[in-house]
C-alpha positions as protocol buffer text, in pm:
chain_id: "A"
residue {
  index: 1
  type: UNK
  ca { x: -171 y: 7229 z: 2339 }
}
residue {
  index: 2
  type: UNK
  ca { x: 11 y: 7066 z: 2641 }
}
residue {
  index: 3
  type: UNK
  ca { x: 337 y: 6934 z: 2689 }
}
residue {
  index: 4
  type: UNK
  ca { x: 295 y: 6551 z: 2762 }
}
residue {
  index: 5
  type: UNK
  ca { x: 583 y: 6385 z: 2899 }
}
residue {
  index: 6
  type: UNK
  ca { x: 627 y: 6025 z: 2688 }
}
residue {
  index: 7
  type: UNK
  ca { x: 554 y: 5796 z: 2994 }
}
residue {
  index: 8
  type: UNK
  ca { x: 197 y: 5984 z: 3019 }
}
residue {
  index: 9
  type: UNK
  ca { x: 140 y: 5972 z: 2641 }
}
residue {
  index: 10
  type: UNK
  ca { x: 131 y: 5595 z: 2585 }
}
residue {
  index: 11
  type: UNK
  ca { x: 6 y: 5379 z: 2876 }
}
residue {
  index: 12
  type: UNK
  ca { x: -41 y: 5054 z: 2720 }
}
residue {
  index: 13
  type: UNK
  ca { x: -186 y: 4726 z: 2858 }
}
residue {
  index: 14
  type: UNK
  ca { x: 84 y: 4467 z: 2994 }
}
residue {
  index: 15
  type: UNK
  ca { x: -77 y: 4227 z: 2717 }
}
residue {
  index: 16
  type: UNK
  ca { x: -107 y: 4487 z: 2446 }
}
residue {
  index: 17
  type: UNK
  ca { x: 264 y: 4538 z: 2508 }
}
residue {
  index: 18
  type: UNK
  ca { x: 380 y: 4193 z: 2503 }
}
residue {
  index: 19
  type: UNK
  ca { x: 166 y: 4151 z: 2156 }
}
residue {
  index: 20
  type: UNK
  ca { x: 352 y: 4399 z: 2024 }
}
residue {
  index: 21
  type: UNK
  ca { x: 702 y: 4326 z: 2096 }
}
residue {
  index: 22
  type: UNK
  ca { x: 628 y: 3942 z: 1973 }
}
residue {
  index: 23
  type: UNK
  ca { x: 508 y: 4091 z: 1643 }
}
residue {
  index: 24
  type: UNK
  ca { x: 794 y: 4306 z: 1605 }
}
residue {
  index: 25
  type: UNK
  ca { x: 981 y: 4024 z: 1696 }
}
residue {
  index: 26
  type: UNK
  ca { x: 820 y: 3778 z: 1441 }
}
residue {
  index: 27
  type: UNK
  ca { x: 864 y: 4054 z: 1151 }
}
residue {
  index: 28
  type: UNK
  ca { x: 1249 y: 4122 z: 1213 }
}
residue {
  index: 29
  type: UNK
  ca { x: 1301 y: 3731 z: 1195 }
}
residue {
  index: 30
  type: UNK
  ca { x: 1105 y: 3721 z: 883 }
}
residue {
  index: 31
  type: UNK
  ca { x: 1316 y: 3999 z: 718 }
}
residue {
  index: 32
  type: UNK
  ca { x: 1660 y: 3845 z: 850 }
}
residue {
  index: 33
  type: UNK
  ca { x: 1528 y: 3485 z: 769 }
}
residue {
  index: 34
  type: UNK
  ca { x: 1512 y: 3621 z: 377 }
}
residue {
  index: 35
  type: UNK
  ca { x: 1830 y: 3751 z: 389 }
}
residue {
  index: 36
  type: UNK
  ca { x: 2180 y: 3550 z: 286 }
}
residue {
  index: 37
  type: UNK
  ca { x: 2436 y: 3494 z: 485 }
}
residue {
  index: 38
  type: UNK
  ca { x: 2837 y: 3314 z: 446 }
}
residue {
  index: 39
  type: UNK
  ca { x: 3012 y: 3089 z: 672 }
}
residue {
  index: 40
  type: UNK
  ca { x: 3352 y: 3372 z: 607 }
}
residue {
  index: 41
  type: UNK
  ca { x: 3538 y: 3325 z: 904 }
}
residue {
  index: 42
  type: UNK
  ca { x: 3223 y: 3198 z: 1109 }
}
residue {
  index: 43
  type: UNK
  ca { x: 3284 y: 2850 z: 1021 }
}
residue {
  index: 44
  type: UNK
  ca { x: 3294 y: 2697 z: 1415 }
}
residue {
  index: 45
  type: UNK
  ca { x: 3043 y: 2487 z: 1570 }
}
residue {
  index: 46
  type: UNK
  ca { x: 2929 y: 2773 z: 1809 }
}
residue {
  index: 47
  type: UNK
  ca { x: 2846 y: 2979 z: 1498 }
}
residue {
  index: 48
  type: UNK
  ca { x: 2702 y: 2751 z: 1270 }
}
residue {
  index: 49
  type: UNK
  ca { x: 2491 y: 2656 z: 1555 }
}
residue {
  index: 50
  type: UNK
  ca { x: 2333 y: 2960 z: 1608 }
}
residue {
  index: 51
  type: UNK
  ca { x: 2270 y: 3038 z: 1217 }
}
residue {
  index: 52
  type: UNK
  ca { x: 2104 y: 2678 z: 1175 }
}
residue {
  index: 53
  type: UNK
  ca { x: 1828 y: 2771 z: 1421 }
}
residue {
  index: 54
  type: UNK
  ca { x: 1741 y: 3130 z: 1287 }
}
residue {
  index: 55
  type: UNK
  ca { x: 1798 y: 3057 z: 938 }
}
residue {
  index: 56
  type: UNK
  ca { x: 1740 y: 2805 z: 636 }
}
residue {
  index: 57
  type: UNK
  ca { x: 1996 y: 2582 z: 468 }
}
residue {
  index: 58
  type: UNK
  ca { x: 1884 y: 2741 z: 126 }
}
residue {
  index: 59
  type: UNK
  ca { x: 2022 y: 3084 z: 265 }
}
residue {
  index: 60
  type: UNK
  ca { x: 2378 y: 2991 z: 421 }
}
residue {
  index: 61
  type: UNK
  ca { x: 2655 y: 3009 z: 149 }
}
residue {
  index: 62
  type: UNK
  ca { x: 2996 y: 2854 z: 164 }
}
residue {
  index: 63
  type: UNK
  ca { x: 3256 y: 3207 z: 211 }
}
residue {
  index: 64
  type: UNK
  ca { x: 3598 y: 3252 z: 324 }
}
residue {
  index: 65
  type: UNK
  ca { x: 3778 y: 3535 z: 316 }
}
residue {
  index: 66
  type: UNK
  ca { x: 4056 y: 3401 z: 7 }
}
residue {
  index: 67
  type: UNK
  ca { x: 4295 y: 3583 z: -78 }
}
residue {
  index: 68
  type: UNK
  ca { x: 4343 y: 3841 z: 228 }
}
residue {
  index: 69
  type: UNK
  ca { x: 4440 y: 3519 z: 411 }
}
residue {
  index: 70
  type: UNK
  ca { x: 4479 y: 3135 z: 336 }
}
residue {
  index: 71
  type: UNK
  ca { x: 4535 y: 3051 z: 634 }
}
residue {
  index: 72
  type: UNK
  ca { x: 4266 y: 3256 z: 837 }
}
residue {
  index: 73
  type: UNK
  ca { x: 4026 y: 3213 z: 606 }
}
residue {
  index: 74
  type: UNK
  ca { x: 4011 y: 2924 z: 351 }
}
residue {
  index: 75
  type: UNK
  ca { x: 4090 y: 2629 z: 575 }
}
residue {
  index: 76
  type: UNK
  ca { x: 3934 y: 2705 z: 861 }
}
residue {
  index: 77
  type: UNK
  ca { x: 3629 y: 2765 z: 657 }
}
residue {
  index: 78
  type: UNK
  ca { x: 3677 y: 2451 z: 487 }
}
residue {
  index: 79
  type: UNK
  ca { x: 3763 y: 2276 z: 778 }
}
residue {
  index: 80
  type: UNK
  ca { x: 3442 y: 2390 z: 980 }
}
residue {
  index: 81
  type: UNK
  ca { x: 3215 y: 2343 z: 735 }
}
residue {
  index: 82
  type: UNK
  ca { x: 3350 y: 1967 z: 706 }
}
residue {
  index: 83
  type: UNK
  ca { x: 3346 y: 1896 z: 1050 }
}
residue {
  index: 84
  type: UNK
  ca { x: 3018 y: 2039 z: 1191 }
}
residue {
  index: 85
  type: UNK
  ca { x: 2784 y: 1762 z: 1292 }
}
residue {
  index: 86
  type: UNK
  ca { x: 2484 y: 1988 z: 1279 }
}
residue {
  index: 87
  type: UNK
  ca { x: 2389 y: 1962 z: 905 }
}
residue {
  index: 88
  type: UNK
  ca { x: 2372 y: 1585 z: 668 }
}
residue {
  index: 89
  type: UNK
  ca { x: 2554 y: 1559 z: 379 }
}
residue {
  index: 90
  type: UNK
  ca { x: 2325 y: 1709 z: 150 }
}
residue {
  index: 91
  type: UNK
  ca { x: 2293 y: 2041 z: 332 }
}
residue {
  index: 92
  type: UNK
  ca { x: 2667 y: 2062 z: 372 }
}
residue {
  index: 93
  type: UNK
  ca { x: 2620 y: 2025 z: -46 }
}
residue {
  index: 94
  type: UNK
  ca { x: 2381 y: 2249 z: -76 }
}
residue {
  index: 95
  type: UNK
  ca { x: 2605 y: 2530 z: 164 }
}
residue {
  index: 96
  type: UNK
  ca { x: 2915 y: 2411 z: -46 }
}
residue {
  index: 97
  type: UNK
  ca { x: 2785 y: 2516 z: -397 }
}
residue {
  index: 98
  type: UNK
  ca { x: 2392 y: 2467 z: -479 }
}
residue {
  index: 99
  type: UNK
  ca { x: 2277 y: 2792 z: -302 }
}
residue {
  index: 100
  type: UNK
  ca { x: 2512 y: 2980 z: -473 }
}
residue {
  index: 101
  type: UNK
  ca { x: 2458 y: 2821 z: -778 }
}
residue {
  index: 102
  type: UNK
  ca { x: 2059 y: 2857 z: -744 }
}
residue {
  index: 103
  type: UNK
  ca { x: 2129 y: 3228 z: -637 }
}
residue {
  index: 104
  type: UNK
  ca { x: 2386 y: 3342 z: -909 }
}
residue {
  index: 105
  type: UNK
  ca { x: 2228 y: 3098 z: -1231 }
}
residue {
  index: 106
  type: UNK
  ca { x: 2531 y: 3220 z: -1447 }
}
residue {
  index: 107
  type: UNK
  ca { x: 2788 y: 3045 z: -1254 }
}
residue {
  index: 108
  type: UNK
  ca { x: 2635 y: 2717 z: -1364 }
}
residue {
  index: 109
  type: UNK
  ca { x: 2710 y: 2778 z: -1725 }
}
residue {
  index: 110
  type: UNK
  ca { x: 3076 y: 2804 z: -1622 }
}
residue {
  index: 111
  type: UNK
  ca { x: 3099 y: 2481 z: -1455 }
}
residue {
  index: 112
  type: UNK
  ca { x: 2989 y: 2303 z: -1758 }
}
């Protein structure tokens, strides 16, 4: 057999190429879209921003990073998630407690 360098192995068309990264691009979304993720010491507009556009409501839960830290992590966490003007009342609900709750059903037995 002969060597083949890798540039002479795979000569793709431009738009064969392009198709291909979009689709790769389109699956990672889908896997990180699936995926849950906490507003632990993330809670700033700039942050929140970028999470609302990439990824549902149902999948962002409240986090800070209590006890390391009260003051790093609770109320700016608190604070950012009160303040952000990206998401109504509901979602900011739904981040505070309902995910979670949906996510780990035993936790709503101990509210009651």
């Amino acid at each position: 057999m002969q060597n083949v360098q890798a540039e002479q192995a795979v000569s793709l068309a431009p738009e064969t190429s392009e198709q291909l990264l979009h689709t790769s691009l389109e699956s990672t979304l889908s896997q990180l879209r699936r995926l849950y993720y906490d507003t632990a010491l993330s809670a700033n507009s700039t942050v929140l921003s970028a999470i609302q556009r990439l990824i549902p409501t149902s999948h962002i839960l409240f986090g800070t990073d209590y006890p390391p830290d009260h003051d790093i992590g609770v109320r700016p966490a608190v604070n950012g998630l009160a303040t952000y003007s990206g998401w109504s009342v509901q979602e900011r609900t739904q981040i505070a407690s309902k995910n979670a709750l949906r996510l780990f059903p035993r936790l709503q037995d101990e509210q009651t």
